[in-house]
C-alpha positions in Angstrom: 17.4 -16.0 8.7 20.6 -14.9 8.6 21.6 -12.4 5.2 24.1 -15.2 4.0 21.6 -17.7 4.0 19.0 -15.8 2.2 21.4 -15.5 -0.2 22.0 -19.0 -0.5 18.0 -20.4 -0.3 17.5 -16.8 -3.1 20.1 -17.5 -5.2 19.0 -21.4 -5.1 15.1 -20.2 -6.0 16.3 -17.5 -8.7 15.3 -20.0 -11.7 12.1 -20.6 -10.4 11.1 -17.3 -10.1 12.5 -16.4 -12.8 10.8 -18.9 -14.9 7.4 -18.3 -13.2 7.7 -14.4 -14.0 8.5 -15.8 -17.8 4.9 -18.0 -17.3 3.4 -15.5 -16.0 3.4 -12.6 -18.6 4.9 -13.3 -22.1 5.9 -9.8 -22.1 9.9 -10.0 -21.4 10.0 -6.3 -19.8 7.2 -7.0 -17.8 8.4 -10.2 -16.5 11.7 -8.3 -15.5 10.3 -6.0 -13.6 7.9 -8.7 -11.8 11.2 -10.6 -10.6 12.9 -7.0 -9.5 9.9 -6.3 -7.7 9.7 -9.8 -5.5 13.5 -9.4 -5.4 13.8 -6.2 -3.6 10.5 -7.0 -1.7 12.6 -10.2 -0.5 15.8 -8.8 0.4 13.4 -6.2 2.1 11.5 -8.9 4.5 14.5 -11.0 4.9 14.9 -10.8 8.3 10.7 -12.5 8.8 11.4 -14.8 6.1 12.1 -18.5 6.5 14.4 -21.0 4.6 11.4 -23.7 4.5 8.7 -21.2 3.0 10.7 -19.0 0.9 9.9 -20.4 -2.8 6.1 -20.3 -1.4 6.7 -16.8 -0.2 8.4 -15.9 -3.6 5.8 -17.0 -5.9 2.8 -15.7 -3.5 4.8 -12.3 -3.5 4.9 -12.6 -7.5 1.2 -13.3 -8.0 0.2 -10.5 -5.8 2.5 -8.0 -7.4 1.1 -9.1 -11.0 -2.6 -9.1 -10.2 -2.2 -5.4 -8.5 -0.1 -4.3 -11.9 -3.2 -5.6 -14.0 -5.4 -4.3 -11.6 -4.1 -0.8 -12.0 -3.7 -0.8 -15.8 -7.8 -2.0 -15.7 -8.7 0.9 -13.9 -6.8 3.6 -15.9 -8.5 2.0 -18.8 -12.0 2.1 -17.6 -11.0 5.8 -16.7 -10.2 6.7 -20.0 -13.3 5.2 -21.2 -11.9 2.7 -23.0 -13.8 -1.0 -23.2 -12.6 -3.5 -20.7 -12.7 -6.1 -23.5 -9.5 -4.3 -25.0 -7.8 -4.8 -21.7 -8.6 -8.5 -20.8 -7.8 -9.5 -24.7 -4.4 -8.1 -24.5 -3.4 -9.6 -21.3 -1.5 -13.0 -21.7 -3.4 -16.1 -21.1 -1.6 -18.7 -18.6 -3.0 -22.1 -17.6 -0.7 -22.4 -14.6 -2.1 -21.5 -11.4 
């Protein structure tokens, strides 16, 4: 794909990802940094990405990043000792999958 029509098919899929991020986590900063993150990974693989996948490819990339965030902040708590039950009742509870 060339860089002007990623720009096109991302700048066409920006709501949805933006939204989804918003779904995602209720937290606003959190949901900012999740749509950064997919955004630079994009414009970073734009050159293997394709025009038909790209929203698939988006939200996959946006799923992963989010699991591997809560992932982390799980294991720093359960390294500090502190019960998992505080961690999985403060994350935010989505129905959407």
């Amino acid at each position: 794909m060339t860089t002007s029509h990623f720009y096109q098919h991302f700048n066409h899929s920006r709501p949805l990802i933006q939204s989804f991020a918003s779904e995602l986590t209720k937290d606003f900063d959190l949901a900012r940094f999740l749509y950064l993150e997919v955004t630079h990974q994009a414009v970073k693989h734009k050159t293997h990405l394709q025009p038909d996948t790209l929203e698939e490819w988006l939200i996959n990339t946006m799923i992963k990043t989010y699991d591997k965030l809560t992932q982390k902040k799980s294991n720093r708590l359960m390294q500090n000792g502190d019960s998992p039950a505080f961690f999985y009742d403060a994350l935010p509870i989505t129905s959407d999958y």
